[in-house]
C-alpha positions as CSV (number, residue, x, y, z in Angstrom):
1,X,-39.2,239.9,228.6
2,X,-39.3,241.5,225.3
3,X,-39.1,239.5,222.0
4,X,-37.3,240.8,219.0
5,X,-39.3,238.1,216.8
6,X,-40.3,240.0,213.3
7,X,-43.1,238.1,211.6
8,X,-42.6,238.9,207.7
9,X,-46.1,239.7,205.9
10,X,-47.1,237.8,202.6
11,X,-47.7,239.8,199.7
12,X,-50.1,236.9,199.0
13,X,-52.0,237.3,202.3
14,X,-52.2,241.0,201.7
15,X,-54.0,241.0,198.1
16,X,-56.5,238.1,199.2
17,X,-57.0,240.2,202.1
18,X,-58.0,243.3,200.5
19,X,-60.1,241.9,198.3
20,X,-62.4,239.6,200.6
21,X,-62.1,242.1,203.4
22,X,-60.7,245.0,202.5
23,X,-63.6,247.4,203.1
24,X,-63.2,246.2,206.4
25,X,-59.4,247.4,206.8
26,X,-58.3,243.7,207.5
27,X,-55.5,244.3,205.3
28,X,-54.2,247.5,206.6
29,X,-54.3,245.9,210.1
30,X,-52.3,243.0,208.5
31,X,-49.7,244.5,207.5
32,X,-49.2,246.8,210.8
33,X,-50.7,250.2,209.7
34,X,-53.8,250.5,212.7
35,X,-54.8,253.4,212.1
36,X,-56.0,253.1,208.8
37,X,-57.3,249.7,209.5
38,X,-59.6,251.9,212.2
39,X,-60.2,254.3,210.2
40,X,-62.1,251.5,207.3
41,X,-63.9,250.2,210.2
42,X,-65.3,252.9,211.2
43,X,-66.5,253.9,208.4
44,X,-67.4,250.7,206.5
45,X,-71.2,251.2,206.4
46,X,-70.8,253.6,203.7
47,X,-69.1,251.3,201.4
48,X,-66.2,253.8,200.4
49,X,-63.5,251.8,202.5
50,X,-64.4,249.3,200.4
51,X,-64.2,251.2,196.9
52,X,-60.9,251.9,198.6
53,X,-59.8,248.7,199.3
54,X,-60.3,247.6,195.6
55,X,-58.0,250.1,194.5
56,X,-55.2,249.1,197.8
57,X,-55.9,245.1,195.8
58,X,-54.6,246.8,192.2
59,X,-52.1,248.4,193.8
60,X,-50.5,245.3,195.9
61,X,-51.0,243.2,192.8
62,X,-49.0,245.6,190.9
63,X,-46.7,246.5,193.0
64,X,-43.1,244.2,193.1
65,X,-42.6,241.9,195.9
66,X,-39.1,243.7,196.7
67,X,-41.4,247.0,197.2
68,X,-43.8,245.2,199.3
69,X,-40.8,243.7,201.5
70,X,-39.2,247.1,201.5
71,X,-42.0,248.9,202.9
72,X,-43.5,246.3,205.1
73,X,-40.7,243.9,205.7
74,X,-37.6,246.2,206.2
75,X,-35.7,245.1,209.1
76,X,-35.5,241.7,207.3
77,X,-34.7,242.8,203.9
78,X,-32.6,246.5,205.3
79,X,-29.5,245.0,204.1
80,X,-30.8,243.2,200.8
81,X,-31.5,246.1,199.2
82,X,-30.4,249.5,201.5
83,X,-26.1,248.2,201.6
84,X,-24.2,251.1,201.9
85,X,-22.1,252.6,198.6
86,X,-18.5,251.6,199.1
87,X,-16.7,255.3,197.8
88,X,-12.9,255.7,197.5
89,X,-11.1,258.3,199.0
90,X,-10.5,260.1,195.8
91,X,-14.1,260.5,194.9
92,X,-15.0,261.9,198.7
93,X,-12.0,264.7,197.9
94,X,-13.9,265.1,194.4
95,X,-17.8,265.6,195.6
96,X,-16.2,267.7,199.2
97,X,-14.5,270.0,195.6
98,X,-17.5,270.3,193.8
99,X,-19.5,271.2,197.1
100,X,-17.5,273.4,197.8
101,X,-17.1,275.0,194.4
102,X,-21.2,274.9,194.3
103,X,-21.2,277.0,197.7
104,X,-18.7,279.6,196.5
105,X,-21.0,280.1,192.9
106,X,-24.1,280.7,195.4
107,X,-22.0,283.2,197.6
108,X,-20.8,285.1,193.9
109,X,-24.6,284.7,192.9
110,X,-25.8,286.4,196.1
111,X,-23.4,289.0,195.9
112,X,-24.5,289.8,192.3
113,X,-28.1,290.2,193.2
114,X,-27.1,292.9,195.4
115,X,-25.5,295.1,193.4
């Protein structure tokens, strides 16, 4: 039986982690990206996950929480933020126009360059 549950990750939880644990890859494996999180573990005993992890802190403490839910939250927040533009008719007719007018100038370029 498979479960469709999607925890959401804390912003919060993610800057304490990297910070107490970080050169440990605790936050990486928080937040769903394994690899990484394997990748501080293994090489923790030289200290550079950990000069690493400081700079993964600044950047979660800088970074907006609609960023942090976009990239680690997005099948909760897909249609918050990713709706689809609503375009008329008219302006499709207008951008198929100007494609098309854009493909004819690059055929009339190419043809130039040959001569």
């Amino acid at each position: 039986m498979e479960s469709n549950v999607h925890i959401l990750k804390s912003k919060t939880t993610a800057i304490i982690l990297s910070l107490l644990l970080g050169g440990f890859g605790t936050h990486h494996f928080y937040v769903g990206n394994a690899r990484k999180g394997i990748l501080y573990l293994m090489f923790c005993w030289t200290l550079i996950p950990a000069v690493i992890a400081f700079v993964d802190f600044i950047g979660l403490v800088t970074q907006s929480e609609d960023d942090f839910n976009l990239k680690h939250n997005p099948g909760e927040f897909y249609e918050k933020y990713r709706k689809p533009l609503q375009v008329s008719q008219q302006m499709t007719l207008n951008v198929n126009a100007l494609y098309s007018s854009f493909e004819e100038y690059k055929r009339d370029e190419e043809l130039l360059q040959l001569r």
